[in-house]
VOGU-3710 file (C-alpha; in Angstrom, 3 decimals, decimal comma):
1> xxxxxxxxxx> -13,020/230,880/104,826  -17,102/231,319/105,385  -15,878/232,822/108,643  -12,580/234,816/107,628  -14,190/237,105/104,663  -17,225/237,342/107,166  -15,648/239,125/109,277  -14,112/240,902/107,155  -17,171/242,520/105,245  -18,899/243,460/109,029
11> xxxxxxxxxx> -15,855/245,466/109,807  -15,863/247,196/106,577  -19,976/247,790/106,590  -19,582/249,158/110,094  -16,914/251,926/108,890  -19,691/253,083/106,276  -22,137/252,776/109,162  -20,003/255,743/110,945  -19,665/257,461/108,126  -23,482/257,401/107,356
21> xxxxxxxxxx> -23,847/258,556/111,039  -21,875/261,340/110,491  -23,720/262,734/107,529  -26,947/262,267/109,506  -25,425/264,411/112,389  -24,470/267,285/109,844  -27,695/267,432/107,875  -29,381/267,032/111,350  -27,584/270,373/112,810  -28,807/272,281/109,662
31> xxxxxxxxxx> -31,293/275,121/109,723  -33,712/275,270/106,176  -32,961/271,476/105,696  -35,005/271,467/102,941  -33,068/274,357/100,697  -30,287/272,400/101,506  -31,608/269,293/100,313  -32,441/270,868/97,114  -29,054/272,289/96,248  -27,396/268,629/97,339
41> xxxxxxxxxx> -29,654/267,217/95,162  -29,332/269,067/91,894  -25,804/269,504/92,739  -25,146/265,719/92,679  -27,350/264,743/89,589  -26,802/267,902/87,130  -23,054/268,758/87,983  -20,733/266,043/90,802  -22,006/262,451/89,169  -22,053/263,763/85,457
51> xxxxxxxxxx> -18,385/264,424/86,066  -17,178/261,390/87,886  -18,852/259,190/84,645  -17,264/261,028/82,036  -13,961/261,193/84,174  -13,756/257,609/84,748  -14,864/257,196/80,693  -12,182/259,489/79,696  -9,251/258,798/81,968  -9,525/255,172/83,215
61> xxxxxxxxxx> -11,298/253,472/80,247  -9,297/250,624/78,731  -11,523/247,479/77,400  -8,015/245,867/76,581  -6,561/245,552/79,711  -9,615/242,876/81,246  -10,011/239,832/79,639  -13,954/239,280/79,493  -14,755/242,701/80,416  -18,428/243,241/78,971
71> xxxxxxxxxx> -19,661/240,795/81,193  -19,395/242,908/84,441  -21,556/246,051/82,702  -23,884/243,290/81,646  -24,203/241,727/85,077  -25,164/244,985/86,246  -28,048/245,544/83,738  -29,210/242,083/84,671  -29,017/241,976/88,198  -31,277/245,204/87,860
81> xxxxxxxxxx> -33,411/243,097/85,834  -34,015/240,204/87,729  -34,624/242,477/91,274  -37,053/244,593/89,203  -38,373/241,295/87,784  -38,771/240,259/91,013  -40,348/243,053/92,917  -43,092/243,558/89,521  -44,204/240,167/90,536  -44,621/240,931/93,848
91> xxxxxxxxxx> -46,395/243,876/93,649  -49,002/242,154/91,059  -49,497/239,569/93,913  -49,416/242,547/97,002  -52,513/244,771/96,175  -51,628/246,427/99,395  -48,804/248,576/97,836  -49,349/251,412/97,090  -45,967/253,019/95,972  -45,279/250,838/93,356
101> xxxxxxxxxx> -43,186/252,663/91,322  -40,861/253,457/94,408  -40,911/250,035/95,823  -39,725/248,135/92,304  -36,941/250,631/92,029  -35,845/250,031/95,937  -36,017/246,074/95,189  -34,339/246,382/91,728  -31,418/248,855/92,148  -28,733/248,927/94,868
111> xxxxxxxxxx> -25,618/250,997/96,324  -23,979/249,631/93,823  -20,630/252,237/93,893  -20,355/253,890/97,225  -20,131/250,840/99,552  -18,808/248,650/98,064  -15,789/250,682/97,242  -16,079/251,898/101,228  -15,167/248,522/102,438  -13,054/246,872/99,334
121> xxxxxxxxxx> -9,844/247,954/101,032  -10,825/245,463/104,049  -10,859/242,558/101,589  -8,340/243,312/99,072  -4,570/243,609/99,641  -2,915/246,611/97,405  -1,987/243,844/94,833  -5,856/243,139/94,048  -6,935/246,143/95,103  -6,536/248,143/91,555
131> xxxxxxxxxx> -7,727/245,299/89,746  -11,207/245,235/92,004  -11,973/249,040/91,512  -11,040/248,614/87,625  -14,050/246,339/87,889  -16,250/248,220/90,177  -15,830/251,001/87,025  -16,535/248,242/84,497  -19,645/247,483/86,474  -21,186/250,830/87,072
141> xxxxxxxxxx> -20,412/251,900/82,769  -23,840/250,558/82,509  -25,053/250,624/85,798  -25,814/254,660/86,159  -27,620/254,539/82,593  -29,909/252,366/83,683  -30,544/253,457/86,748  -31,246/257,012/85,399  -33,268/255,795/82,474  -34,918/252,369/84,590
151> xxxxxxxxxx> -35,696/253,888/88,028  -36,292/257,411/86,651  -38,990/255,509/84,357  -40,177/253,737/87,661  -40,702/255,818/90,256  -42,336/258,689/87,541  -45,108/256,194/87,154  -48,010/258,731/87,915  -46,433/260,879/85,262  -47,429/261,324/81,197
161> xxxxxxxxxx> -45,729/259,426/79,021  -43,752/262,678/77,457  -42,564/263,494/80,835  -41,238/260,334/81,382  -39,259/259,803/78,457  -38,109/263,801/79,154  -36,899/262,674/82,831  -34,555/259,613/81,195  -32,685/262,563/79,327  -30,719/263,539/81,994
171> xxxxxxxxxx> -27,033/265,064/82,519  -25,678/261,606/83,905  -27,124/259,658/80,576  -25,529/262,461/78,470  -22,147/262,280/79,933  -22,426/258,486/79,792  -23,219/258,660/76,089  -20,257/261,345/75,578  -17,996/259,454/77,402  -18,120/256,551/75,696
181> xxxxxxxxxx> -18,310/258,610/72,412  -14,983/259,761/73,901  -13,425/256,224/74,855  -14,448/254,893/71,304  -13,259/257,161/69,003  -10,154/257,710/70,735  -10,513/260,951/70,612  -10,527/260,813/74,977  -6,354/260,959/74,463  -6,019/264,260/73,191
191> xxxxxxxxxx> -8,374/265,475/76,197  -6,035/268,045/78,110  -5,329/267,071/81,557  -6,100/270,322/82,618  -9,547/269,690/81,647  -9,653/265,787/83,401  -8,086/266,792/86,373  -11,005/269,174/87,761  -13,694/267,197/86,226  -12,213/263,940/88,088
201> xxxxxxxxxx> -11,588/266,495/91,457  -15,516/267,550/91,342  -17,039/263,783/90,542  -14,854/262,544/93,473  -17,153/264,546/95,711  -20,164/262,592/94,706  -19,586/259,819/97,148  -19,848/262,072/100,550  -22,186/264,314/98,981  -24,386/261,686/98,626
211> xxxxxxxxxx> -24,280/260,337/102,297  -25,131/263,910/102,892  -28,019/264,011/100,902  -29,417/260,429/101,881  -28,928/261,742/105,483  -30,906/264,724/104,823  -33,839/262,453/103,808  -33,964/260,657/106,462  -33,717/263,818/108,988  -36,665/264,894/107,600
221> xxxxxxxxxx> -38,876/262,119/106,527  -38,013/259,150/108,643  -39,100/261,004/112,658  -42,427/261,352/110,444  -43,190/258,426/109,971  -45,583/256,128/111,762  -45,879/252,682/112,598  -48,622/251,732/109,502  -46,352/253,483/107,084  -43,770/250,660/108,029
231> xxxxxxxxxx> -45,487/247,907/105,633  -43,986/248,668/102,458  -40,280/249,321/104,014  -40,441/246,107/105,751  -41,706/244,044/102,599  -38,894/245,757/100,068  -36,008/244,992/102,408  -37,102/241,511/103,153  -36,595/241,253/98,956  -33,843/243,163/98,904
241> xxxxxxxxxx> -31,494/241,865/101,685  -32,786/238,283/101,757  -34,817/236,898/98,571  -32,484/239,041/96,103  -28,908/237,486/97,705  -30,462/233,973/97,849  -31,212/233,630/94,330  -28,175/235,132/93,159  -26,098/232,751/95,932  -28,334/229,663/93,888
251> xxxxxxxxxx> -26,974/230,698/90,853  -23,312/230,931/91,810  -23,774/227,638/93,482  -25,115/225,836/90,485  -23,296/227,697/87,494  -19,520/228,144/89,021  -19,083/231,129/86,949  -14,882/232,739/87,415  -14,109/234,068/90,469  -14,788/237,345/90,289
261> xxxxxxxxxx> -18,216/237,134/87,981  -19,275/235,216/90,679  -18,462/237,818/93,693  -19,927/240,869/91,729  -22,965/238,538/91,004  -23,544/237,446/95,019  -21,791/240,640/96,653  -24,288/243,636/94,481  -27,376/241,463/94,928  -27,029/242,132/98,740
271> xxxxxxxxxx> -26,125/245,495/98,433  -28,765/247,868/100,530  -31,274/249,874/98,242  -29,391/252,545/96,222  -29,061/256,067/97,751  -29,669/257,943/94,983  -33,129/256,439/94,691  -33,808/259,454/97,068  -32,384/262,189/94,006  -35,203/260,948/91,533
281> xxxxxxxxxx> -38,112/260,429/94,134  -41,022/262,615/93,081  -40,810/265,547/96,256  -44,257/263,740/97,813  -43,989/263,164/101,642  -45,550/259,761/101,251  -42,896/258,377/98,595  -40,273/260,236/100,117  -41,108/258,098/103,818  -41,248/255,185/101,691
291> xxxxxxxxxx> -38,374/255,858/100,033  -36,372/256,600/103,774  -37,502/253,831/105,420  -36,415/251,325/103,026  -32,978/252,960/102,992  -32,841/252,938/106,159  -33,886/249,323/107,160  -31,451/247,538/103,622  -28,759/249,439/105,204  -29,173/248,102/108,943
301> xxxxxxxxxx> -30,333/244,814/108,235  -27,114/244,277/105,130  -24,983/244,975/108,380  -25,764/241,454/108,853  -26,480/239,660/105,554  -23,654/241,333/103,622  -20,763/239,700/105,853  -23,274/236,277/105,856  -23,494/236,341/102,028  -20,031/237,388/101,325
311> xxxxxxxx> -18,850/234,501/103,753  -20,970/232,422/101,150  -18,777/233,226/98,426  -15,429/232,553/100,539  -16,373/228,966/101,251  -17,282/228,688/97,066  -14,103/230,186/96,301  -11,283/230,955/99,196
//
């Protein structure tokens, strides 16, 4: 089975691989990159990812339906925990960083949406497929709140304290908070589906819009950069795709926790670096080369760790 599901998660990182190529060649072909970079960017935090949380609050919300389902938003707030955790400690023991904000948030917080639903058709069959994405939403409830409250704290380390408790008040936290407002209240069944349908049509774009955007970056930041700007990217990915997996494959190992606790717990810990780290990146050349590079190197080196760490989990559990 270590072999099988192996397999199977390098042919589904690949297909993301193409698409990410793709994006790069648009973005690449572009003339004022940067304008466009700007619209993609407010366009996917003020108006496309607002929508696809209060969408998927609204329309596809059901606690009943999953037996144990608060423990998938609470693995996500913890796994964040642990990897920023883990990268705080490091950085107290590596004077040498000097983006520290940036390079917690890269260690901490993953793609924790986007590729894993890219490449959950290769694993599951269309009987478990509904069941995984119902969990992929139950995951990411708590998962985009603290990112945009966590990271957006993080990486505006340099900034006041008012501004950085002004930056966590942003349009994906608010449509989290209505959303749920929504869900618990009941009052998300008299929502017209007039009004869902185009709010779930304009969130769906999030997920390309985003390869877009990530692709951008790394047009414009990453054929900057030079060979002693490498140090931080290299140190956050070795965390990220190797120490990160390895403790959460320790924990599996020793705890046995249900099947699917367990592969959310060993398949988001080896998830690359989150895209959207990119969106909430202060606009400083040096953080946003950072910021690229580690992006860049999670997502080539998880080609190989993802399939060896999900092979992990089928020889626990296949």
């Amino acid at each position: 089975m270590f072999f099988r599901l192996m397999f199977m998660s390098f042919h589904g990182i690949m297909e993301v691989l193409v698409i990410g190529i793709l994006g790069y060649i648009i973005i690449a072909g572009l003339k004022s990159g940067q304008d466009y970079m700007d619209f993609l960017s407010k366009l996917l935090v003020r108006i496309t990812l607002p929508c696809l949380v209060f969408s998927n609050l609204a329309s596809s919300f059901d606690p009943g339906k999953i037996e144990l389902w608060w423990i998938f938003p609470l693995l996500a707030i913890s796994i964040n925990i642990v990897g920023t955790i883990i990268g705080s400690l490091y950085v107290r023991m590596d004077r040498t960083i000097q983006n520290r904000g940036e390079f917690i948030t890269l260690v901490a917080f993953q793609n924790g949406i986007f590729l894993p639903l890219a490449f959950a058709p290769v694993l599951f069959g269309p009987d478990k497929l509904p069941y995984f994405l119902t969990l992929i939403f139950l995951y990411n409830l708590l998962q985009v709140p603290t990112f945009f409250t966590l990271a957006v704290w993080l990486v505006n380390s340099d900034a006041g304290i008012g501004q950085r408790l002004k930056s966590v008040i942003n349009p994906p936290n608010i449509a989290t908070v209505f959303g749920l407002f929504f869900v618990f209240t009941g009052l998300n069944v008299y929502i017209p589906e007039w009004i869902v349908r185009p709010v779930t049509t304009v969130g769906s774009m999030s997920a390309p819009l985003s390869t877009l955007y990530v692709g951008g970056v790394i047009v414009s930041n990453l054929m900057k950069a030079r060979p002693e700007t490498w140090g931080e990217p290299v140190k956050a990915t070795i965390l990220k795709c190797l120490v990160c997996p390895v403790i959460a494959s320790l924990i599996v190992y020793m705890v046995r926790p249900p099947e699917y606790v367990a592969l959310f717990i060993i398949m988001e810990s080896v998830m690359p670096s989150a895209l959207m780290i990119a969106l909430i990146t202060p606009p400083e050349e040096a953080k946003q080369k950072i910021v690229a590079g580690v992006i860049v190197l999670t997502s080539l080196v998880s080609i190989f760790t993802i399939p060896f760490f999900m092979g992990i989990y089928g020889a626990l559990y296949w």
